[in-house]
N, C-alpha and C positions, 0 to 999 in steps of 0.2 A: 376936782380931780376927774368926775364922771361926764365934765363940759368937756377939759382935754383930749379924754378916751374917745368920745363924739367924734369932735372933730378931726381925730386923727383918721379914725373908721371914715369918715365920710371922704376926706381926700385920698384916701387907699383907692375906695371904691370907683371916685371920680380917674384917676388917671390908671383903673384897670379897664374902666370904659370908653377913655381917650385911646390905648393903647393898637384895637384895629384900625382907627380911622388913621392912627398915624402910620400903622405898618402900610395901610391900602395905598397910600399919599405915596410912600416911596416904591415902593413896587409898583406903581404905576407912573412915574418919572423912569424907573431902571427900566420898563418894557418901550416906553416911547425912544429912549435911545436905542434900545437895541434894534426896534423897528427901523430908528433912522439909517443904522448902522446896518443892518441890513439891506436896507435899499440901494443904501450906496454901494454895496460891494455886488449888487445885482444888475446895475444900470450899465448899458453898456458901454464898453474902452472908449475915449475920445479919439479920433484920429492922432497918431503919434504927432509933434509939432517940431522933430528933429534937426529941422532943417535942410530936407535931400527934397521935399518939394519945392518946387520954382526954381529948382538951380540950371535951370535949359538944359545947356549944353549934358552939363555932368548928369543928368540924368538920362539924356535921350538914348531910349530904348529900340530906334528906327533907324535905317538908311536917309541920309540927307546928300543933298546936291541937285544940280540940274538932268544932272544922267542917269539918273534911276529912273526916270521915267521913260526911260529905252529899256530897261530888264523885262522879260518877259513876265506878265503878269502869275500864271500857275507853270505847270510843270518843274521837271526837275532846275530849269533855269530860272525860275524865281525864285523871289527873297527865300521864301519859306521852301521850298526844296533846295536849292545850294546846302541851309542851314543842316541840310541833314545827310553830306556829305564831306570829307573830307578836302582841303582847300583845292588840288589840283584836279581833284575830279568834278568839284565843284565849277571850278571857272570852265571845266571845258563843255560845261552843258549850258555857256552862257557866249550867244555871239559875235557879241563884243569882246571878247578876248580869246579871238580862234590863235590868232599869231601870237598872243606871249605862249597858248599853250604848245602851240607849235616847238616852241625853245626849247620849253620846261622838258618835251617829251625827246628832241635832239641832244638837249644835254645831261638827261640820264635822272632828269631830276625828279620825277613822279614820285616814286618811291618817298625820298626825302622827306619833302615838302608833304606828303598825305600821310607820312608817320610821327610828322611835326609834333609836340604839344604847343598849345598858348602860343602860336605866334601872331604875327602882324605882316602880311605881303600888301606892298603898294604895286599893285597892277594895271600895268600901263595897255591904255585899249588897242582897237587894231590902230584907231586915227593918229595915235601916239607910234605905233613905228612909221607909221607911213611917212612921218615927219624925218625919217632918217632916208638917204640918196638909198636907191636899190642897190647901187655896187655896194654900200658899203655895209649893208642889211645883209648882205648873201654874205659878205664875207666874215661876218661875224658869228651867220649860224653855221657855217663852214666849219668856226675856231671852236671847237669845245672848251674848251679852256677859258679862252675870252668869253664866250656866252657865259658857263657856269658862273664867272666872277659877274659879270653884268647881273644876271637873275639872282644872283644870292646877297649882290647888290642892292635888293629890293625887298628884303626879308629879314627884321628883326625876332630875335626869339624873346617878343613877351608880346600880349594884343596891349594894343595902344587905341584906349578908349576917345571919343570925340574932345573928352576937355583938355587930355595928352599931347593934342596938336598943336595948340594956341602957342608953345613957345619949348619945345624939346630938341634934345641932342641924343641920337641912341647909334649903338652899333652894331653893324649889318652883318648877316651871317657869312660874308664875304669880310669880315671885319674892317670892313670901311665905317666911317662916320654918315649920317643921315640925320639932318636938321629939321621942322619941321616949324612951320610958323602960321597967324591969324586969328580967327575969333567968327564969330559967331557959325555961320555953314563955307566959310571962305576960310582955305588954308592951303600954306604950297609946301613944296617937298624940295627943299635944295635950293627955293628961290629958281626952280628951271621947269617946278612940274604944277596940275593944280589938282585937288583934289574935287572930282567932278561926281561922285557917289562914294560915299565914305561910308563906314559903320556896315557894312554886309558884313554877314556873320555866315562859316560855316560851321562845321562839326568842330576843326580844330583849329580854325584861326579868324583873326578878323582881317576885312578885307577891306584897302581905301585903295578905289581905282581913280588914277592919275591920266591928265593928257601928254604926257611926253612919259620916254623913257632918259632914266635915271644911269647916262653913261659912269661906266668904269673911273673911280680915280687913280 
């Protein structure tokens, strides 16, 4: 009976002296995760992999075309000054487009167009009226009427982003239809116009300047 009592004592004793080695064992597995677990929540973000990178067009945050390289580089008629104007004051500090602003300001339409929000003006350059006979260019800044419908003709109310070209139907604040077609930096306007600097941004609209102008239908 006093063998039994032994060895009961001794294995009490044994696994009261097992019992830190085994607390230490696991508190020290629970600190290595939490270490882990900490470092990962320290390391920093990975670039998002959304997929809005590499999408060209849909992402271009610039003017593209061959004719932005005629915008004046600074002043208020560069990219970065237009943008911090309202759209008809903006094209008229740019001079490539003295004559549409010439219209815009015979047809009463300053006002308008620079109290716009979010729209979209396709602005045709000077080399774009020049393409129209003079009798019949004088006769139309003559017409108020006729001109208003032409220039609002050329002005949808929402901006129309670069990827929005490729293949759209929208309507003009002249409530005419305006088609727009292409892909990569090449798009036309009606199948009659091209888009020769696109994506200028002012304060309240974006701006795709065209080579023709966009008659009345």
């Amino acid at each position: 009976m006093s063998t039994l009592r032994f060895r009961r004592t001794a294995l009490a004793i044994t696994a009261v002296a097992l019992l830190p080695i085994s607390l230490a064992a696991c508190s020290s597995g629970s600190d290595s995760k939490d270490k882990a677990s900490d470092a990962q929540s320290s390391a920093p973000a990975k670039p998002s992999q959304d997929g809005n990178a590499g999408d060209g067009m849909d992402t271009m945050a610039t003017p593209f075309g061959p004719a932005c390289s005629t915008v004046p580089k600074g002043g208020k008629g560069s990219f970065d000054g237009m943008a911090k104007d309202p759209v008809a004051t903006a094209a008229s500090h740019n001079p490539a487009l003295s004559t549409l602003v010439t219209a815009v300001k015979k047809a009463g339409l300053v006002d308008t167009l620079n109290s716009a929000k979010n729209i979209t003006v396709f602005a045709p350059t000077n080399d774009a009226f020049s393409k129209i006979p003079k009798a019949q260019l004088d006769k139309v800044l003559a017409d108020k009427a006729t001109l208003t419908k032409i220039l609002t003709g050329h002005v949808v109310g929402q901006k129309i982003a670069p990827k929005q070209l490729a293949n759209g139907s929208y309507q003009t604040l002249a409530k005419t239809k305006l088609t727009t077609s292409g892909s990569g930096e090449a798009y036309r306007v009606d199948d009659s116009a091209h888009v020769v600097c696109g994506n200028v941004q002012t304060s309240n609209a974006t701006v795709h300047i065209i080579d023709s102008v966009l008659m009345a239908k």
